[in-house]
C-alpha positions as CSV (number, residue, x, y, z in Angstrom):
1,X,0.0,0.0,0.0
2,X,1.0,3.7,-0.6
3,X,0.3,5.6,1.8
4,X,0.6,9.8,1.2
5,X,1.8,11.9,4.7
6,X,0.9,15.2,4.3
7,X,3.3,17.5,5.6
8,X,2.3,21.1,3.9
9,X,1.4,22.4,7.5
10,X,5.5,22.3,8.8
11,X,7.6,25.3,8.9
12,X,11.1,24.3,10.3
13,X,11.8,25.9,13.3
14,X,8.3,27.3,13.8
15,X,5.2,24.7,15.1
16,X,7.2,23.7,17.8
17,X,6.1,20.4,19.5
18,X,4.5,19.2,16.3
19,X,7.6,19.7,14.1
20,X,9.4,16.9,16.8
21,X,6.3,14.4,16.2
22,X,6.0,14.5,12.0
23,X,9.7,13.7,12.1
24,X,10.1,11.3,15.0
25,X,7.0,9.5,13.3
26,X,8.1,9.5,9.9
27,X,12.1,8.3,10.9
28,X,10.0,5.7,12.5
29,X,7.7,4.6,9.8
30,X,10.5,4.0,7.5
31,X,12.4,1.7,9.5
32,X,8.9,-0.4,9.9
33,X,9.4,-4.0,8.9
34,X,6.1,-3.8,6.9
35,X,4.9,-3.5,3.3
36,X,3.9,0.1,2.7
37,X,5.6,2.6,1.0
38,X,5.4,6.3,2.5
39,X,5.3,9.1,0.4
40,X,6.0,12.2,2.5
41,X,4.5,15.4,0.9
42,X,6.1,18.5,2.0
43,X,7.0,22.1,1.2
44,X,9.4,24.6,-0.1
45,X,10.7,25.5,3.6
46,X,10.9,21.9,4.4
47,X,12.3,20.2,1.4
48,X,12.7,16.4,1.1
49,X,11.8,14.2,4.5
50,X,11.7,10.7,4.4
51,X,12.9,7.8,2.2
52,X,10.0,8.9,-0.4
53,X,9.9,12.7,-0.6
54,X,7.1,14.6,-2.8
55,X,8.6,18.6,-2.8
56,X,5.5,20.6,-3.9
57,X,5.1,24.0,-5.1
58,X,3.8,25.5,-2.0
59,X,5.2,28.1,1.3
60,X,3.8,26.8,4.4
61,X,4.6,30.5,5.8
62,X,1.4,31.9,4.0
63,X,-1.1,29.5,5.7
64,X,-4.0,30.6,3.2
65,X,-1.8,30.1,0.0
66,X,-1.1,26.6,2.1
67,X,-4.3,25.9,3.2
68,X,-5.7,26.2,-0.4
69,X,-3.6,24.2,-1.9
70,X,-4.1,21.4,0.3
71,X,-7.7,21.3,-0.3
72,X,-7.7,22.5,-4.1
73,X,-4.1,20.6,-5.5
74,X,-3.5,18.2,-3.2
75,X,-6.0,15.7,-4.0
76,X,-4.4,15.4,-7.6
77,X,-1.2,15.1,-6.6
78,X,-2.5,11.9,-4.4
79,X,-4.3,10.5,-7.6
80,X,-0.9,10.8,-10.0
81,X,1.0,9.5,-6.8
82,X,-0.8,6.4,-6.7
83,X,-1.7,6.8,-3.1
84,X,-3.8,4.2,-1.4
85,X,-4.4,6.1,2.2
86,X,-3.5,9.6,3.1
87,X,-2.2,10.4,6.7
88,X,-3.0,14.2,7.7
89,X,-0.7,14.5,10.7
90,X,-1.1,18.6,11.3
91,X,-5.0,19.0,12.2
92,X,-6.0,20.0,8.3
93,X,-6.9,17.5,5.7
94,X,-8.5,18.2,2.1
95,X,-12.5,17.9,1.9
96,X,-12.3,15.6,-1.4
97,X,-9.4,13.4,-1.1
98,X,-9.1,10.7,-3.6
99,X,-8.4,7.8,-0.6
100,X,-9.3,7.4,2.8
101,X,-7.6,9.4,5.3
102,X,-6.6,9.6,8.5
103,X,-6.0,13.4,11.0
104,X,-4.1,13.4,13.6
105,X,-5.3,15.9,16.3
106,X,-2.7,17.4,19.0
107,X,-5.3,19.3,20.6
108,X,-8.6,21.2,20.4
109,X,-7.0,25.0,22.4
110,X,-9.1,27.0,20.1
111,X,-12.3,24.8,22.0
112,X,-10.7,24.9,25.6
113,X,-8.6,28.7,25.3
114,X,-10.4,30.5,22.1
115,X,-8.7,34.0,23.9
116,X,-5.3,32.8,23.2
117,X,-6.7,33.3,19.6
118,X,-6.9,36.1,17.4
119,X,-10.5,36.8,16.6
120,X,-10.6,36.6,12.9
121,X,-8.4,33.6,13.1
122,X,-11.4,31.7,15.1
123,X,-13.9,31.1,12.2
124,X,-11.5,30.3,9.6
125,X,-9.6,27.8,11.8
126,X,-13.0,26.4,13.2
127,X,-14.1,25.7,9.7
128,X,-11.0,23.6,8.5
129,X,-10.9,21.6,11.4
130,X,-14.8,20.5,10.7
131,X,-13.7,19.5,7.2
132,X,-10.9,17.5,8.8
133,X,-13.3,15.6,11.3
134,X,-16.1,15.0,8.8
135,X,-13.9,14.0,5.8
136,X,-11.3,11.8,7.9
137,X,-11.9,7.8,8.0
138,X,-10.3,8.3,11.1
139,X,-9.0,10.2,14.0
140,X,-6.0,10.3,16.2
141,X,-5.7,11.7,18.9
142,X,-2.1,11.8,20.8
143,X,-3.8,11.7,24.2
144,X,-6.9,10.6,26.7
145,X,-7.3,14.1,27.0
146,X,-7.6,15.0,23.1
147,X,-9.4,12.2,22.8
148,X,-12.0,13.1,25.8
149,X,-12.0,16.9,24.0
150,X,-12.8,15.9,20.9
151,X,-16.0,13.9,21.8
152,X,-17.2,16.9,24.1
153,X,-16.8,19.1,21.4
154,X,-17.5,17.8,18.3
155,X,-19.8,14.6,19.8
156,X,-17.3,12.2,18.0
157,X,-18.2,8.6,18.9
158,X,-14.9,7.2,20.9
159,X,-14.7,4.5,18.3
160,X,-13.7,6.3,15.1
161,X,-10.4,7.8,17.3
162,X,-7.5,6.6,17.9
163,X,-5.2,7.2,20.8
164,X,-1.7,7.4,19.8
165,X,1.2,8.6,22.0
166,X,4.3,10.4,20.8
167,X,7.6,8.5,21.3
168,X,10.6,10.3,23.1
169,X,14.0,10.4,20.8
170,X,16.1,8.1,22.1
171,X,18.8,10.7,22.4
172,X,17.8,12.0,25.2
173,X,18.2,9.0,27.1
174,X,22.0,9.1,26.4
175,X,22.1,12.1,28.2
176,X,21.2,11.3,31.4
177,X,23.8,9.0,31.1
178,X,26.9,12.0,30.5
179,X,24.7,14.8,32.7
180,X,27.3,18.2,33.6
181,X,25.7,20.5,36.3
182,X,25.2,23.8,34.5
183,X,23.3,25.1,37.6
184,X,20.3,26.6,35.4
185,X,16.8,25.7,35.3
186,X,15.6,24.7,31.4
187,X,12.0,25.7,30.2
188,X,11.6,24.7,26.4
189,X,8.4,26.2,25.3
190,X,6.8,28.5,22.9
191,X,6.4,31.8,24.2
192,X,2.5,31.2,23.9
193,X,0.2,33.0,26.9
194,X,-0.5,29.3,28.0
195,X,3.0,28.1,28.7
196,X,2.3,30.1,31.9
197,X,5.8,32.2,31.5
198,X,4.4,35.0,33.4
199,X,4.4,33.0,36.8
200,X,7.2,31.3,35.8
201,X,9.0,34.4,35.9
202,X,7.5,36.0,39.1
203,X,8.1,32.5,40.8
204,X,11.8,32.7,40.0
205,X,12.1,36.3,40.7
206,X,10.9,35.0,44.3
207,X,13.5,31.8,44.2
208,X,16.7,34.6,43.6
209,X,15.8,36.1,46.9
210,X,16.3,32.7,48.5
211,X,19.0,31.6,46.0
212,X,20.2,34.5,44.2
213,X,22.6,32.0,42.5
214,X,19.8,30.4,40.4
215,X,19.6,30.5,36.9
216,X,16.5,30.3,34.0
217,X,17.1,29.1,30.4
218,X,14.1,29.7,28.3
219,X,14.4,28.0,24.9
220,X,11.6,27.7,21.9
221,X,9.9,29.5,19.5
222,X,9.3,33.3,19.5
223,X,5.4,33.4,20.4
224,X,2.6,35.8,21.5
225,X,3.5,36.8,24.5
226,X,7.8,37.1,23.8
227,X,7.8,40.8,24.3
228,X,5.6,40.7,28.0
229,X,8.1,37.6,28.7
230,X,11.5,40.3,27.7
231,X,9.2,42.9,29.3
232,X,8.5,41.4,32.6
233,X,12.4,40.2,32.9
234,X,13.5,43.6,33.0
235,X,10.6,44.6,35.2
236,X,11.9,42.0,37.6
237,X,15.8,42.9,37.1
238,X,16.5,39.5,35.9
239,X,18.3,40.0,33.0
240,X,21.4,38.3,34.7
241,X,19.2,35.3,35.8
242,X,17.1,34.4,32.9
243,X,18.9,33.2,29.6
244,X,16.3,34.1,26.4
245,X,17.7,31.6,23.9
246,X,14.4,31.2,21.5
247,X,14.4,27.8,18.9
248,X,17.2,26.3,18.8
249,X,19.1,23.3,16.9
250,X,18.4,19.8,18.0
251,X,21.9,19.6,18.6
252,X,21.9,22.6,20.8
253,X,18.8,21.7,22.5
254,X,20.3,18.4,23.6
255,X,23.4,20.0,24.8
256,X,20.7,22.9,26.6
257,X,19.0,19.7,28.4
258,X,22.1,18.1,29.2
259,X,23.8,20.7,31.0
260,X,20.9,21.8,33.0
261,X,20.8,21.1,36.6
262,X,16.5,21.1,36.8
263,X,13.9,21.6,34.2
264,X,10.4,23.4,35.0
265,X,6.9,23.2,32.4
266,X,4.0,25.5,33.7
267,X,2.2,25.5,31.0
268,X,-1.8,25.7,31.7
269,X,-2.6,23.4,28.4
270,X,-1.3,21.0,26.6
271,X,-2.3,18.1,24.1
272,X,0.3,16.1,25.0
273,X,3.5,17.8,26.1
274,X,7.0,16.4,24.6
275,X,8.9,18.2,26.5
276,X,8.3,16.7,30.1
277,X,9.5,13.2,28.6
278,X,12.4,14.2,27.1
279,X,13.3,16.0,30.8
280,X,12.2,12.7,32.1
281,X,14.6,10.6,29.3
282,X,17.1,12.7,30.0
283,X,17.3,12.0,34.1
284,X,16.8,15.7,34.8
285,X,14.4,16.5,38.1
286,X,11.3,18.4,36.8
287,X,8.8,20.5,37.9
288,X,6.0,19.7,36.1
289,X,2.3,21.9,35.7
290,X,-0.1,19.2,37.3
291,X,-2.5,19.2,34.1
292,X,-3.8,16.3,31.9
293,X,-2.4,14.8,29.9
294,X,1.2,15.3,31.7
295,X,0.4,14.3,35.1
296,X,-1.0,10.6,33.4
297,X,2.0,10.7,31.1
298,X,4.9,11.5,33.9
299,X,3.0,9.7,36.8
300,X,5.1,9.7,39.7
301,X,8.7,10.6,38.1
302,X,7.7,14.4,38.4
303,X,7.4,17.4,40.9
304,X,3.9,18.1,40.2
305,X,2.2,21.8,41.2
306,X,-0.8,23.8,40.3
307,X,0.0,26.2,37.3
308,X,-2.4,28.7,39.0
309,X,-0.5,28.6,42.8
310,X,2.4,30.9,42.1
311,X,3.3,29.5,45.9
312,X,3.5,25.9,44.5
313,X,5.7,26.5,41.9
314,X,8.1,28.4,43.5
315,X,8.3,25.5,46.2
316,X,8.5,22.8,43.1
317,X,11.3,24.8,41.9
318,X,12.6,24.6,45.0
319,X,12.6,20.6,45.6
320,X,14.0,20.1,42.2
321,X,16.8,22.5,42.5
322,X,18.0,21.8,46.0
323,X,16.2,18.9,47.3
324,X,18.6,16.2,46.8
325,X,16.7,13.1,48.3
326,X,13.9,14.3,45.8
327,X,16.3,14.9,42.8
328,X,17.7,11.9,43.1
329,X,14.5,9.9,43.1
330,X,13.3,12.0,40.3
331,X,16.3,11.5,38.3
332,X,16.4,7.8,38.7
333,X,12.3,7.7,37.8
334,X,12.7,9.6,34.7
335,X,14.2,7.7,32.1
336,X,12.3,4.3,33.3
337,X,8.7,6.2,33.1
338,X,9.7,7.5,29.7
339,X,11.0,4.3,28.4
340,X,7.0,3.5,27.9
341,X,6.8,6.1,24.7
342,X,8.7,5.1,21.6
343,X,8.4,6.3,18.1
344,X,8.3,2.2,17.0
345,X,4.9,2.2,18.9
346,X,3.4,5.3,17.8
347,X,4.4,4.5,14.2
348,X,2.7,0.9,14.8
349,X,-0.3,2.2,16.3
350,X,-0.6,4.9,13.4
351,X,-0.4,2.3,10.6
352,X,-3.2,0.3,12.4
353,X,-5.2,3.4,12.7
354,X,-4.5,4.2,8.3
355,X,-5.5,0.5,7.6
356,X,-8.6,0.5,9.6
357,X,-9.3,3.6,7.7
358,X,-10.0,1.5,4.8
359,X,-12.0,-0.8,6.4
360,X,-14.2,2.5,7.6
């Protein structure tokens, strides 16, 4: 079987956690010991991914140009590809595909947070999404709590989705093998109003009285709310303290995670939340936001606390910082909770998913 992976949505560098899951998945679907071929479609800014690359015409940078040409070109391209099953793995999918097809969905914030959206955004993003449910064999959802969302929302019956869990890069697991104590505190995540920096920053503000040796690194991409986070570090005089790096290179991210001494995620929202497993791979204590789905993902190998408590978090910060009894536990947890999520299973459970799409 050929089966098509649309790709047009990735901008390199800039969709964040869903950039790490289309390439985990598709390193892992190529090393699958099974029949299919997979044909990766992708875009200018991308260029060629996978054993079978398709480079289209099309800038995912202008999302209508993008959008458009997923739902008006895309389908021909699938029929003079020969493709058998189409997987959608950014939210969108065309309304007339020439296959059945399968959409992954990573969340549903414009549902749960529509204010973290910009109003005329709303409608437009609403309406593509619909297509993608009501034109999609399947669904896959890459968590309980996606999956619970999308059958409050959209009355989707639980047995057309899927639940499919990211894998964690086995990289990271090397790391907490060949660990340095840098002394900072790592936060990879989008500058987006939900990732919570706000308290993050008023908590650590709080923590330098205490330990004025303590140190932040903020990594990921440049989001809403980047100037209030540059703002309020100067408001707080912690321009010595907190380290702005913004996206970074794999390779420098690693080295960022390896080098930390603790790792902190406040974030109010998620759909699944990559980077608490790869801080749990990795062996590194962390201070995680006690949200679904990361408090079922991490279990017990995390320092969990209320991402509304600005008293919790600085205490959390805290126990995984100078606690040692509690870093140690945490950094012996880690990598054994996150051994449970591998790309080989996601990329299993996602081709069982496409081939009951053609049985829908």
């Amino acid at each position: 079987m050929r089966i098509g992976i649309n790709a047009l949505y990735l901008i390199p560098g800039g969709v964040g956690g869903t950039e790490i899951y289309l390439r985990g998945l598709v390193e892992a679907l190529d090393k699958l010991p099974c029949a299919h071929t997979f044909v990766v479609f992708s875009n200018q800014e991308t260029g060629p991914l996978g054993r079978h690359p398709s480079v289209l015409p099309v800038r995912a940078a202008s999302r209508p140009a993008r959008l458009l040409y997923e739902q008006f070109r895309l389908p021909g391209v699938l029929r003079r590809h020969g493709i058998d099953a189409l997987l959608n793995p950014g939210f969108t999918a065309p309304a007339r595909p020439p296959c059945p097809q399968v959409t992954v969905f990573h969340d549903l914030q414009h549902k749960r947070h529509p204010e973290y959206f910009r109003w005329f955004d709303l409608p437009f993003w609403e309406l593509f999404l619909s297509i993608s449910i009501r034109r999609s064999n399947r669904i896959i959802a890459v968590s309980e709590a996606t999956r619970d969302d999308l059958m409050r929302y959209y009355r989707l019956p639980a047995s057309k989705i899927d639940i499919v869990h990211h894998g964690v890069d086995p990289a990271f697991f090397e790391l907490s093998r060949r660990r340095e104590d840098g002394g900072y505190v790592l936060c990879p995540s989008t500058t987006h109003p939900h990732k919570n920096h706000a308290r993050l920053m008023r908590a650590f503000a709080r923590l330098r009285m205490r330990h004025p040796e303590a140190r932040l690194v903020l990594t990921g991409v440049r989001g809403f709310a980047a100037a209030e986070v540059e703002r309020q570090v100067k408001s707080l005089r912690l321009e010595n303290a907190v380290e702005i790096r913004g996206w970074i290179p794999r390779g420098e991210l690693y080295d960022a995670y390896r080098r930390a001494r603790a790792f902190v995620y406040p974030s109010t929202f998620e759909g699944f939340g990559i980077p608490p497993l790869e801080a749990l791979a990795a062996g590194l204590p962390a201070a995680l936001s006690d949200i679904e789905p990361v408090r079922t993902l991490c279990g017990g190998a995390g320092r969990f606390f209320s991402p509304d408590d600005e008293d919790d978090l600085l205490a959390a910060l805290e126990a995984v910082l100078y606690d040692e009894a509690e870093r140690a536990r945490l950094s012996a947890a880690g990598p054994e909770r996150a051994a449970a999520y591998t790309w080989q299973r996601a990329a299993e459970l996602t081709v069982a998913s496409i081939e009951a799409s053609l049985r829908a």
